[in-house]
C-alpha positions as CSV (number, residue, x, y, z in Angstrom):
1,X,16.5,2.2,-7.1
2,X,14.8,2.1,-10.7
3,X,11.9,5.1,-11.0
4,X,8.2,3.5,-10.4
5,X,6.3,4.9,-12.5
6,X,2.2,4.0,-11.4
7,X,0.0,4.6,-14.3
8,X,-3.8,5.5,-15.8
9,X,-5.7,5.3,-12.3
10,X,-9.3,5.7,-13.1
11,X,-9.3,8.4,-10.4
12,X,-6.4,9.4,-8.5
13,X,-7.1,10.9,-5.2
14,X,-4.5,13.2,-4.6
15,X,-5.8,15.5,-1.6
16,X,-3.6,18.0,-3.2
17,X,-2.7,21.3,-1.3
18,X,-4.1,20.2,2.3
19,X,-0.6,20.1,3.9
20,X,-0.8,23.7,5.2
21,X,-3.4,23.2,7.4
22,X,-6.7,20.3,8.2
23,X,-9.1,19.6,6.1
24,X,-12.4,21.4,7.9
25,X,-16.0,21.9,6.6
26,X,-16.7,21.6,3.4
27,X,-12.8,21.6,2.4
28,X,-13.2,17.7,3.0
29,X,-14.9,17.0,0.1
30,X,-12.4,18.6,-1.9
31,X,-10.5,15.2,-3.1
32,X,-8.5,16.7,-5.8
33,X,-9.1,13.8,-8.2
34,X,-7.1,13.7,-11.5
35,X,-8.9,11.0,-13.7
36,X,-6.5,8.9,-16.1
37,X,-3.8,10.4,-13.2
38,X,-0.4,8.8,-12.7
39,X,2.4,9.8,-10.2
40,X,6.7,9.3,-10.7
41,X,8.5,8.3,-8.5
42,X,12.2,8.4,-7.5
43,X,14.4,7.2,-4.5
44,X,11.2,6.9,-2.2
45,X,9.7,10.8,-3.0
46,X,7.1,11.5,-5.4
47,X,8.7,13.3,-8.5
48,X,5.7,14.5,-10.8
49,X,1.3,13.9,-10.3
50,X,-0.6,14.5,-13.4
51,X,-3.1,13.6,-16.2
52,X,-1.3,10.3,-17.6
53,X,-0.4,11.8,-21.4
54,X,1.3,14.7,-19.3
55,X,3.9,12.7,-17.3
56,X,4.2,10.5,-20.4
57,X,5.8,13.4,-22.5
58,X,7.7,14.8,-19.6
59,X,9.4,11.4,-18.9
60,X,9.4,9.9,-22.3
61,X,13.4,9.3,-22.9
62,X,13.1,7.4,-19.4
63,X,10.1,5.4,-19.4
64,X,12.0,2.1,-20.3
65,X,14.2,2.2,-17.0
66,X,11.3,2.5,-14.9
67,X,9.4,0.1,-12.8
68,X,5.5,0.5,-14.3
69,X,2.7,-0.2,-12.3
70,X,-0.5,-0.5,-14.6
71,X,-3.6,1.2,-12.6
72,X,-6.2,1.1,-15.2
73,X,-9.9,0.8,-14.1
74,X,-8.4,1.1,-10.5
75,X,-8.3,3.5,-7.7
76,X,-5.1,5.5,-6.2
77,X,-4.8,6.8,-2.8
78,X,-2.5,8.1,-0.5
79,X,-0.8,5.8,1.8
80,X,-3.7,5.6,4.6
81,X,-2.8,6.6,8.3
82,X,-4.0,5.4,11.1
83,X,-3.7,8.4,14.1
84,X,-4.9,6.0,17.3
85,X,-3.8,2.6,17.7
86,X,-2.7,0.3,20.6
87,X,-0.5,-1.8,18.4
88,X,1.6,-3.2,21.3
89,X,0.6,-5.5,23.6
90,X,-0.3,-9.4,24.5
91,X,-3.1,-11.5,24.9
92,X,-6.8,-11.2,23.7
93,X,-9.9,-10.9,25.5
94,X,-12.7,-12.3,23.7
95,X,-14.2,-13.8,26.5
96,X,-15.2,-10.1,28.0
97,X,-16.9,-9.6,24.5
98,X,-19.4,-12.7,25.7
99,X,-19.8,-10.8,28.7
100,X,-20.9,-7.5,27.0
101,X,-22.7,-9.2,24.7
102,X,-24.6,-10.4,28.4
103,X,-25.3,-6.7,29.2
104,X,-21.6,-6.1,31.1
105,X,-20.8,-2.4,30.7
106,X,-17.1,-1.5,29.9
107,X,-16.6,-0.2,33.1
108,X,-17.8,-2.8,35.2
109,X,-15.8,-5.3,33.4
110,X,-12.5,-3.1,33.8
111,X,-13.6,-2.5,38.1
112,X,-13.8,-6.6,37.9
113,X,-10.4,-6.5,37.0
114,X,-11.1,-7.3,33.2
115,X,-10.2,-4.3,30.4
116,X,-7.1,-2.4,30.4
117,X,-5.9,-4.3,33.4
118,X,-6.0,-7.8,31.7
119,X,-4.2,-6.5,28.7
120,X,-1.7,-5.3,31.7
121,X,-1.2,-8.1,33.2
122,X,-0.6,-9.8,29.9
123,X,1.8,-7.8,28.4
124,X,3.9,-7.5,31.6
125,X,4.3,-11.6,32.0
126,X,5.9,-11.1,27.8
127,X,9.1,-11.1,26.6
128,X,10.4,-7.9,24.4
129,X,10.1,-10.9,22.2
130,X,6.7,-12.4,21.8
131,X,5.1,-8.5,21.8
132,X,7.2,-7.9,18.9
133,X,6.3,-10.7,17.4
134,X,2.5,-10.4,17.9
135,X,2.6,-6.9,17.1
136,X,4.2,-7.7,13.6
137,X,1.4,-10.1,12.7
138,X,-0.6,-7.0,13.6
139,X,1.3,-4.3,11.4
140,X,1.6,-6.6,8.7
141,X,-2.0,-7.1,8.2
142,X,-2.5,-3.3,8.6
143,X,-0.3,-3.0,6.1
144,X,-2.1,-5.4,4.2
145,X,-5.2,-3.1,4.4
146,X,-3.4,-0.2,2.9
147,X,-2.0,0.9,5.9
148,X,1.3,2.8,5.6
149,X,1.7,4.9,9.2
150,X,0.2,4.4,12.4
151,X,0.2,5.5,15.8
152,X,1.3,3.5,18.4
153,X,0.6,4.2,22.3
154,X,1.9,2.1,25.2
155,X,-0.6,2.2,28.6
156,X,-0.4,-1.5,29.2
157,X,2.6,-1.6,30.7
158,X,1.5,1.0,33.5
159,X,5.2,0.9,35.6
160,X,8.4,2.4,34.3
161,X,10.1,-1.0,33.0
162,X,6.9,-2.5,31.2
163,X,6.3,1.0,29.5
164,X,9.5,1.0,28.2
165,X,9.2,-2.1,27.3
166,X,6.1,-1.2,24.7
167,X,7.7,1.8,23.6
168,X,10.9,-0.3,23.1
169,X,8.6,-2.8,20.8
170,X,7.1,-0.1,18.9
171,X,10.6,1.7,18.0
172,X,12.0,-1.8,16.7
173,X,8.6,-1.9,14.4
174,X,9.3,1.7,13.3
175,X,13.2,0.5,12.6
176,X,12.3,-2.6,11.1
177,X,8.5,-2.9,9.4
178,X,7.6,-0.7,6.4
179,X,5.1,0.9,7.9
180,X,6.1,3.8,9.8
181,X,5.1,3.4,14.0
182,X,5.3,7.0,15.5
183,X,4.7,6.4,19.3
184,X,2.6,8.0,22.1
185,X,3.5,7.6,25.6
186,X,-0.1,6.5,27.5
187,X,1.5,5.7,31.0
188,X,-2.3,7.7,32.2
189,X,-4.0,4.6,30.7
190,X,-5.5,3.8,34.1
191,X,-4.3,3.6,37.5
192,X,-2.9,-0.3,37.8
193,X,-4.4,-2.2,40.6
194,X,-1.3,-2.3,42.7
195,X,-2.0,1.7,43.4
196,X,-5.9,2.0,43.5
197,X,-5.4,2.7,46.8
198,X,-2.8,5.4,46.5
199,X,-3.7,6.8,42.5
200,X,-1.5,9.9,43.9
201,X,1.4,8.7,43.8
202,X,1.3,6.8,40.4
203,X,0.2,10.2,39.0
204,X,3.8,11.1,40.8
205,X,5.7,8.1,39.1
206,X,4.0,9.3,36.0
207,X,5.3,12.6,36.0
208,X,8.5,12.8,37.7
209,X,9.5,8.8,36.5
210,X,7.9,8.0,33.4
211,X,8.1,10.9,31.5
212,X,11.5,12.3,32.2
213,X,12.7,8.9,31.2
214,X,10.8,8.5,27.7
215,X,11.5,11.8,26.5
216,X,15.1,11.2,27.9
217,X,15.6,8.0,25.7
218,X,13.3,9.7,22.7
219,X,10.9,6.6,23.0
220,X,7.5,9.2,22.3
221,X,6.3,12.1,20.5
222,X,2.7,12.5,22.2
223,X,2.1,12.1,25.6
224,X,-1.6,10.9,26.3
225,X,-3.8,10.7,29.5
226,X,-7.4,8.4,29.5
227,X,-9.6,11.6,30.3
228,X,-12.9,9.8,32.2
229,X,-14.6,9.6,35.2
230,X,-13.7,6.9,37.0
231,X,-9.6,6.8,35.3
232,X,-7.8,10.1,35.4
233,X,-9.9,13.8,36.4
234,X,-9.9,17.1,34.0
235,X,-7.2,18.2,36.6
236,X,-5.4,15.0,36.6
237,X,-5.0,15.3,33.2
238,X,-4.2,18.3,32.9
239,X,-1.5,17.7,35.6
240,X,0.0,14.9,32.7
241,X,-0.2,16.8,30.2
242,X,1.5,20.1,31.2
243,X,4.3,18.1,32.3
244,X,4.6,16.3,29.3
245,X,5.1,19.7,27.3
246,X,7.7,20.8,29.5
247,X,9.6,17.4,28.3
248,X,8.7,17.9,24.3
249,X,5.9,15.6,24.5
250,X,2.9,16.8,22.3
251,X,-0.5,16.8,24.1
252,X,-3.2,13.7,23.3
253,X,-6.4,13.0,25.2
254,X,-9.1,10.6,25.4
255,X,-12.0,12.8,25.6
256,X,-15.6,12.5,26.6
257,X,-16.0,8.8,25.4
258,X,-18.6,7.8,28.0
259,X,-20.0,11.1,29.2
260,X,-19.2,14.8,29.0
261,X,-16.3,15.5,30.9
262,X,-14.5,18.3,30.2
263,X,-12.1,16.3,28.0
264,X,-12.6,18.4,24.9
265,X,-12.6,21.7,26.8
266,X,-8.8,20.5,28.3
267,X,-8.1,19.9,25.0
268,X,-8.3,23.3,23.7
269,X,-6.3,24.8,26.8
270,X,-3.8,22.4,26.6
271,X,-2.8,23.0,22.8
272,X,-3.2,19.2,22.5
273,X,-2.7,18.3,18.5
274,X,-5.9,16.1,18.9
275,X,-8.7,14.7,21.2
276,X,-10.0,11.5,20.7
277,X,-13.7,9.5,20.7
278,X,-15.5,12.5,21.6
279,X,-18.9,10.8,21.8
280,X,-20.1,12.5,25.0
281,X,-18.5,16.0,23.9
282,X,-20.3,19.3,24.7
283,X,-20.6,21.9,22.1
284,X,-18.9,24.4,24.1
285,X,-15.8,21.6,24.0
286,X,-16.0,21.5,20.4
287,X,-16.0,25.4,19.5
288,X,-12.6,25.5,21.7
289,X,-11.4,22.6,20.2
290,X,-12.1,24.3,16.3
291,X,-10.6,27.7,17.6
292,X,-7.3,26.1,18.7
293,X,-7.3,23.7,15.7
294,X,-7.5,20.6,17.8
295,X,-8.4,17.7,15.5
296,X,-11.1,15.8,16.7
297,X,-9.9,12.1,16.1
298,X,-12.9,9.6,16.0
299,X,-13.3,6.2,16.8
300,X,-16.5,4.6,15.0
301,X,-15.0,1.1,14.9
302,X,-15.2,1.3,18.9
303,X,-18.6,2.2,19.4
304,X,-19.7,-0.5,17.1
305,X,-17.9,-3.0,18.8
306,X,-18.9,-1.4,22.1
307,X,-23.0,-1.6,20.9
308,X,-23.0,1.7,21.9
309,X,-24.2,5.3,19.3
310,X,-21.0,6.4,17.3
311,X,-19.9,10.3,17.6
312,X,-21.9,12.7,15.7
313,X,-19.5,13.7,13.1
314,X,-21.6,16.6,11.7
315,X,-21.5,17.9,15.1
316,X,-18.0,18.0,14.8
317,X,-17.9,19.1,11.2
318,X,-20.2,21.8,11.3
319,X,-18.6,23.1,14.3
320,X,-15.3,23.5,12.3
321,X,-13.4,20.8,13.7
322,X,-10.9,18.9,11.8
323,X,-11.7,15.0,11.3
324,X,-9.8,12.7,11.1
325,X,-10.5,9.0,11.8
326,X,-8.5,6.2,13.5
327,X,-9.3,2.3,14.1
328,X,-8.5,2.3,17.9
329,X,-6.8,-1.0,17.3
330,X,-6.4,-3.0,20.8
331,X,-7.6,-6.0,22.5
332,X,-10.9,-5.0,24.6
333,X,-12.9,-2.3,22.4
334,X,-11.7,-2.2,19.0
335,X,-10.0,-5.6,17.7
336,X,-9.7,-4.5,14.2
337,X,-6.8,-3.7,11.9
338,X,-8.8,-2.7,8.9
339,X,-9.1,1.0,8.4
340,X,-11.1,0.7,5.2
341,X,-13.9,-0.9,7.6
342,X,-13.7,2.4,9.8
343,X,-14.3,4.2,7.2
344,X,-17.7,2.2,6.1
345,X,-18.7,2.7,9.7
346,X,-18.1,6.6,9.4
347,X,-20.5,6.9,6.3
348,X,-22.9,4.2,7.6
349,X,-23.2,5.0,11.6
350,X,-21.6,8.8,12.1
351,X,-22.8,9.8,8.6
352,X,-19.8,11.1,7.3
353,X,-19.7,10.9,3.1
354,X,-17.3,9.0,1.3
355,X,-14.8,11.6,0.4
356,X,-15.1,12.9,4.1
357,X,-14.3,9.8,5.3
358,X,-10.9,9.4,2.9
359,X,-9.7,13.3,3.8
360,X,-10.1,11.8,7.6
361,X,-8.2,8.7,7.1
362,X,-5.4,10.5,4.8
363,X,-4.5,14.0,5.1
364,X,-6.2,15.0,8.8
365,X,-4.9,11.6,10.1
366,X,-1.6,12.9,9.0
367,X,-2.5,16.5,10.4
368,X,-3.2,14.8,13.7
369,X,0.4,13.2,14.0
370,X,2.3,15.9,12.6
371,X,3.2,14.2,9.6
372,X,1.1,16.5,6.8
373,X,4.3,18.0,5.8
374,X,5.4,14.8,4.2
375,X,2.7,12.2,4.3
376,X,-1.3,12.3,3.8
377,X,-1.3,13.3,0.2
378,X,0.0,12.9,-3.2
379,X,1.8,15.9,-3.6
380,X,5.6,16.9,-5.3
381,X,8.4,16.2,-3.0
382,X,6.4,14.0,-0.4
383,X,7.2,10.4,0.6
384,X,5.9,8.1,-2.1
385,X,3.4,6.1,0.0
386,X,0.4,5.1,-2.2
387,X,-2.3,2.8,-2.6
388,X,-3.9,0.8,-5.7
389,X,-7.4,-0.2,-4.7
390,X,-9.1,-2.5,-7.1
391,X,-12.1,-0.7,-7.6
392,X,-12.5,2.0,-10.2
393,X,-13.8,5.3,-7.7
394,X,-13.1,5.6,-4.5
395,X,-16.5,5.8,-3.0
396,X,-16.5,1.5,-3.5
397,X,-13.5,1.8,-1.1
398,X,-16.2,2.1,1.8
399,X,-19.2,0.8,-0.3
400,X,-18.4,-2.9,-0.2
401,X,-17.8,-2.5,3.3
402,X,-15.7,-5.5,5.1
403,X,-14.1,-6.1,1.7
404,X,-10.3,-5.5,1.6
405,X,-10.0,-3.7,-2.0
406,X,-5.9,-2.9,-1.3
407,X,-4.5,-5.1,-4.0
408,X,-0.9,-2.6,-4.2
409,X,0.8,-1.0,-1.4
410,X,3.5,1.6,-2.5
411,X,5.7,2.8,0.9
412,X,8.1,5.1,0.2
413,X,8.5,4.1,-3.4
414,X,8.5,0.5,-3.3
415,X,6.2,-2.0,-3.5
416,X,5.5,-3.8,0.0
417,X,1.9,-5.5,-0.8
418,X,1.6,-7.1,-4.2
419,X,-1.5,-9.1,-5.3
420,X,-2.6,-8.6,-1.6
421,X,0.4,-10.5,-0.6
422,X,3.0,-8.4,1.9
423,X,6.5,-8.2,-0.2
424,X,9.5,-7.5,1.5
């Protein structure tokens, strides 16, 4: 593979020395930005980051074997990272948008049978197949978007079979798509209709079925449980989660999306690696969640679409919580693949700033997956996964918001996107 050499950003946004540990506080606005910046790279790792004239001299005698991508008058970013998606599934429900839109609450459309359990019903009646295929359609337009890692949680398959099935489908992405899919196991979704009447003993088939069997095939990293009144109780979840660690899976909760609920506080004694939407959360969640380092994983994208107030970020932020920020991709609260928008709706709805909003999208979205080490920022020795934005600072990124600006997409030191086309 020929070097790739990317060249005179306007401003590259390196996020440099962030790896250690999440962004928190004022560390976020810390972008590291190297104007007239270009990075080397070589068999997918990035070699050398610096002022253009730097790498220039240092790489002069092989400049002409090198692939050069021109970045003048443009941005550079790391790859961005999506840390809560439901990428697999089948089906769409616009029709119970109409109904919110009417004044239907999200929970009364999933008691009717609507929500999760449509999606359920949907992606059980597909082939392996067809939720590869639709879930391709899906990656490649995040990738499209700038995308270059995502989360993927199952939880609409709800039995053994169908959430192997998902998980199945999301390891043949990871094998097959450039963008890397690392998957969560979400069997504590909700309790499927066939054992409403007996939500005991799916918590059993949970534990003692569905887990032991994931981590037995390595299908998941995170184990997550749906943390609400009316889905799964504090103690329920806790339950899930515990045994979840004892089979390698890291901790993940939906927290205190519709009302306080302990979710946060679990969290914290758990050791989960983040807690997610956090809209309802009580302060006294949020202070355990910044002493154990929990990263608070928001969702603004889902409140929007939900008509609903967005998470107070500065809550979060000046309670030393880590950020980071996620698109909550899946059919009934969050039908969106473009991260860039998520970020616009941080700054405009939870008031987050620009550079805020890009630490939370790159290097804490990386922190909240456990892939800092090697992804998240533009550092020596990390996977070459990059960005050219067509805009020359990165605070038009989220300014001209609904726009996608991602005109190159560099994933592990090749070019994927290319005149916003995907290349592969």
């Amino acid at each position: 593979m020929r070097p790739l050499f990317v060249r005179r950003a306007r401003q590259l946004v390196t996020l440099a020395g962030s790896s250690a540990a999440p962004l928190v506080g004022e560390q976020m606005s810390n972008l590291s930005i190297i104007e007239n910046g270009s990075v080397w790279i070589e068999n997918g790792t990035i070699t050398a980051v610096g002022p253009d004239d730097e790498l220039v001299r240092r790489f002069a005698d092989r400049l002409a074997e090198a692939e050069v991508i021109d970045a003048r008058g443009k941005t550079v970013t790391p790859g961005l990272v999506d840390p809560h998606t439901h990428l697999v599934y089948a089906g769409s429900r616009e029709h119970e948008w109409t109904m919110r839109l009417g004044g239907a609450t999200y929970m009364e459309i999933m008691n009717a049978g609507g929500g999760i359990h449509a999606t359920t019903k949907a992606t059980r009646e597909a082939s392996e197949e067809t939720l590869y295929e639709e879930s391709k359609r899906r990656l490649d337009q995040f990738l499209l978007h700038g995308v270059t890692t995502v989360e993927a949680k199952s939880g609409y398959g709800l039995s053994l079979e169908h959430e192997i099935k998902q998980l199945n489908v999301a390891k043949r992405l990871d094998d097959t798509h450039p963008v890397d899919v690392v998957s969560t196991f979400l069997g504590a979704h909700a309790v499927p209709p066939e054992w409403k009447h007996d939500r005991e003993e799916y918590i059993r088939l949970i534990i003692e079925e569905m887990i032991p069997e994931v981590s037995r095939q390595g299908l998941a990293e995170f184990n997550d449980v749906f943390c609400e009144r009316g889905v799964f109780t504090p103690d329920e979840a806790r339950r899930i989660l515990e045994a979840g660690k004892a089979h390698g899976l890291t901790p993940k909760i939906h927290a205190d999306e519709i009302e306080p609920y302990g979710g946060a506080e679990l969290a914290a004694e758990v050791g989960a690696i983040s807690a997610d939407h956090l809209l309802r959360a009580s302060d006294e969640g949020l202070r355990r969640m910044a002493e154990r380092g929990v990263i608070g994983v928001l969702l603004p994208g889902t409140a929007f679409f939900l008509l609903t107030n967005a998470a107070h970020a500065r809550r979060l932020l000046d309670a030393g919580v880590p950020v980071a920020l996620a698109t909550d991709c899946n059919p009934g609260s969050s039908p969106t693949v473009s991260l860039p928008l998520v970020m616009s709706l941080a700054c405009l709805h939870m008031r987050m700033t620009p550079a805020e909003a890009l630490a939370a999208a790159t290097i804490n979205a990386a922190h909240a997956i456990g892939r800092a080490h090697v992804i998240g920022s533009l550092e020596l020795g990390k996977k070459a996964d990059l960005v050219v934005f067509n805009v020359p600072n990165y605070v038009q990124i989220m300014y001209y918001y609904g726009v996608n600006h991602a005109e190159t997409v560099i994933k592990d030191g090749k070019v994927v996107v290319a005149g916003g086309k995907v290349r592969v």
